[in-house]
C-alpha positions in Angstrom: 13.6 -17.6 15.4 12.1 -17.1 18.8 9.6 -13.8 17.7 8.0 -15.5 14.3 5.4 -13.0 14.3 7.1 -10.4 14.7 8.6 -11.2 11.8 6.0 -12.4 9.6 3.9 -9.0 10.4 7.1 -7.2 9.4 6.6 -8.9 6.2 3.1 -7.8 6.3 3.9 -4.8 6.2 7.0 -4.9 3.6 4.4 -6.3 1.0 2.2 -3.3 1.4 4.9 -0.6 1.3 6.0 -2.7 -1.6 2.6 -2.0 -3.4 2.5 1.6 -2.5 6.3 2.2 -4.0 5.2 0.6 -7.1 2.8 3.8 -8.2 3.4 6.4 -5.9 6.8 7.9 -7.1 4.8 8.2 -10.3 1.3 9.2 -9.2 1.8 13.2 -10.1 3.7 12.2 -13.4 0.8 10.0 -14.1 -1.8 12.7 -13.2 0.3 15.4 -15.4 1.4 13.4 -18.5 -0.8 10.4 -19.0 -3.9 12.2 -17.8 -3.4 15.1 -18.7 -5.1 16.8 -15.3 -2.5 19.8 -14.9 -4.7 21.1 -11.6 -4.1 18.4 -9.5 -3.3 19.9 -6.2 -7.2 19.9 -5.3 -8.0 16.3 -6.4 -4.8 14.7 -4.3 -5.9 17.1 -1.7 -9.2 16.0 -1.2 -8.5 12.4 -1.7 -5.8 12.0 0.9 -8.3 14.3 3.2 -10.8 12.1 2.6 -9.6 8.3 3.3 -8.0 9.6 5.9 -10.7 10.1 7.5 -11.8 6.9 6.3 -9.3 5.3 7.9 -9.5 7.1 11.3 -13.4 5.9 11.3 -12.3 2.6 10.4 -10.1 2.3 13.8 -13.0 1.7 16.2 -13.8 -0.9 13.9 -10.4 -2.7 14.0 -10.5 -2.6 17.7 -13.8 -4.1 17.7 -13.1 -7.2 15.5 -9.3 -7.4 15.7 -6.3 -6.5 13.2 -6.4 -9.8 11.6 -10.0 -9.7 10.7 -10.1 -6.5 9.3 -6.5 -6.5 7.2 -8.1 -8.8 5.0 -11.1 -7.2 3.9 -9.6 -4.2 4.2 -6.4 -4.9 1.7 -9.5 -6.5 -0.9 -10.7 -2.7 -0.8 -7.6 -1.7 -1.7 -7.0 -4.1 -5.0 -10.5 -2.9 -5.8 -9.3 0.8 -5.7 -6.1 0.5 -7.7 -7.8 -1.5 -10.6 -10.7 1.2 -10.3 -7.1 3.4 -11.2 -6.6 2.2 -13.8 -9.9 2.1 -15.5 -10.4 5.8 -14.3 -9.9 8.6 -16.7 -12.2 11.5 -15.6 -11.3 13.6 -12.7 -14.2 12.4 -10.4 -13.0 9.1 -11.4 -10.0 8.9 -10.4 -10.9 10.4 -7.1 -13.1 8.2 -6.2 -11.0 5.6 -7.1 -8.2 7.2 -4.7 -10.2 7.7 -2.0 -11.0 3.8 -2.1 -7.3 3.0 -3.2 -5.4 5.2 -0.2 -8.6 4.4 2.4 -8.3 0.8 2.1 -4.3 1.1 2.4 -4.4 3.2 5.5 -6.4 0.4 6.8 -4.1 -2.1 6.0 -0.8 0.0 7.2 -3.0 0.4 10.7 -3.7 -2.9 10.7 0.1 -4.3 10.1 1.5 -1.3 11.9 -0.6 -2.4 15.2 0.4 -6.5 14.7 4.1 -5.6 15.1 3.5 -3.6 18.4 1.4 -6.9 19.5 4.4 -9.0 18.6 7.1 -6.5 19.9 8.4 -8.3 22.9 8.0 -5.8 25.8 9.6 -3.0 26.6 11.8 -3.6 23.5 10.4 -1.5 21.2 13.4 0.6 20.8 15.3 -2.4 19.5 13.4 -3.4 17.2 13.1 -0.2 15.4 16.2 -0.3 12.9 14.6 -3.5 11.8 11.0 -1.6 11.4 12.9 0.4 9.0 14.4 -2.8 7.0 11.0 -3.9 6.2 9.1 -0.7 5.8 11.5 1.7 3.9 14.7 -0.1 2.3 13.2 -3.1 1.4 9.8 -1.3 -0.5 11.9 1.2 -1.9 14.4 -0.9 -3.5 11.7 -3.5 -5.2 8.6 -1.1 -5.6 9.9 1.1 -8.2 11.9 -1.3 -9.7 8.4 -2.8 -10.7 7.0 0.3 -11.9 9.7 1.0 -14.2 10.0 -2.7 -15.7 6.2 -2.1 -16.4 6.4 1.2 -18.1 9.5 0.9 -19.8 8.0 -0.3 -23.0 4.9 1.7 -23.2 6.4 4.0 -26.2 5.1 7.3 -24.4 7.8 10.0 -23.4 8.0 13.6 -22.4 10.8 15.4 -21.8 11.8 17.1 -18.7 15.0 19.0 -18.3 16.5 18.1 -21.7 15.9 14.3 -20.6 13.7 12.3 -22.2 11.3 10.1 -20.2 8.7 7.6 -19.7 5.4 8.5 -19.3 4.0 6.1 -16.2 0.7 4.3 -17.8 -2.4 2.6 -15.9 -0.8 -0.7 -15.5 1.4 0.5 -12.0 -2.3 0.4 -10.4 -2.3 -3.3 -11.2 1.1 -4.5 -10.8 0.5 -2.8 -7.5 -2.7 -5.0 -6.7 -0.8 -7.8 -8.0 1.7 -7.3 -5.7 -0.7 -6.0 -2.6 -2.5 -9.9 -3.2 1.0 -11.2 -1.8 0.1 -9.9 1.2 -2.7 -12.8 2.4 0.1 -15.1 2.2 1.9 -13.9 5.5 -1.9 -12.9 7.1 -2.6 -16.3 6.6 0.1 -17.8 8.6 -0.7 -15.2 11.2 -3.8 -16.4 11.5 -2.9 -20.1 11.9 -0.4 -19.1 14.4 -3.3 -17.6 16.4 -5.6 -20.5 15.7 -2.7 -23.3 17.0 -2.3 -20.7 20.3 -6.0 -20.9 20.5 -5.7 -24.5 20.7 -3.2 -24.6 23.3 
């Protein structure tokens, strides 16, 4: 009650681990079986490479014009790459598409990672860090695959893997992922009226 945003940039960041839990304990299924890309240690290679340095350039520019400026555009650029995933088929495709998908969500784990440390009351870090884990680990990895699984459980495409039949993961976890990334203005808008009202004051 006393540390609201702390809290509500905890949820910030819940929403976007959320979105990344949706796909990614799919993503090399996905690659193998509905893509049919069997050589994929190159293309995940080069795209985490590649928006991470994306994201690294990016930091100057979030110190410049502030977390909660930047988390915004920077969360749109990552909706835009995970419906480019889904319409991507080719191999340069979907790299491109990754490097825009993972480099806009770097941003916006840099950008909710660095709110919480402003909100952490000081010298309290340490506290606070069973909590951290709450809303970026359990929390995500309870409700994010659970999505991905309600949305490919009827897609009627299975492989078998170790005498167990399976689901092949399909496109649409790239969009229940953006649908689910979108949440995430809901909580940076509150932020930002909080700042606006201490503004005031």
């Amino acid at each position: 009650r006393a540390m609201p945003g702390l809290y509500i940039s905890l949820t910030c960041l819940a929403i976007y681990s959320m979105s990344q839990q949706v796909y990614m304990p799919y993503l090399i299924i996905y690659i193998q079986r509905f893509l049919g890309i069997t050589d994929y240690v190159v293309l995940l290679g080069s795209v985490l490479i590649l928006s991470s340095v994306i994201s690294v350039l990016m930091g100057k520019v979030v110190d410049k014009y502030g977390k909660l400026t930047c988390i915004v555009p920077a969360a749109v650029v990552g909706i835009l790459g995970l419906v480019l995933m889904y319409l991507a088929r080719a191999q340069w495709f979907v790299a491109v598409a990754g490097i825009v998908m993972l480099g806009g969500g770097m941003v916006v784990s840099a950008c909710c990672q660095g709110l919480i440390r402003d909100h952490t009351p000081e010298g309290k870090a340490g506290l606070f860090q069973g909590i951290r884990i709450l809303f970026q680990v359990l929390i995500p990895m309870v409700t994010g695959p659970f999505i991905g699984v309600a949305v490919i459980r009827n897609t009627g495409m299975t492989y078998e893997d170790l005498g167990t039949v399976k689901q092949v993961p399909t496109a649409e976890i790239f969009l229940a992922a953006a649908v689910v990334l979108v949440l995430l203005f809901v909580p940076v808008k509150l932020l930002k009226k909080r700042e606006a009202a201490k503004g005031a004051n």
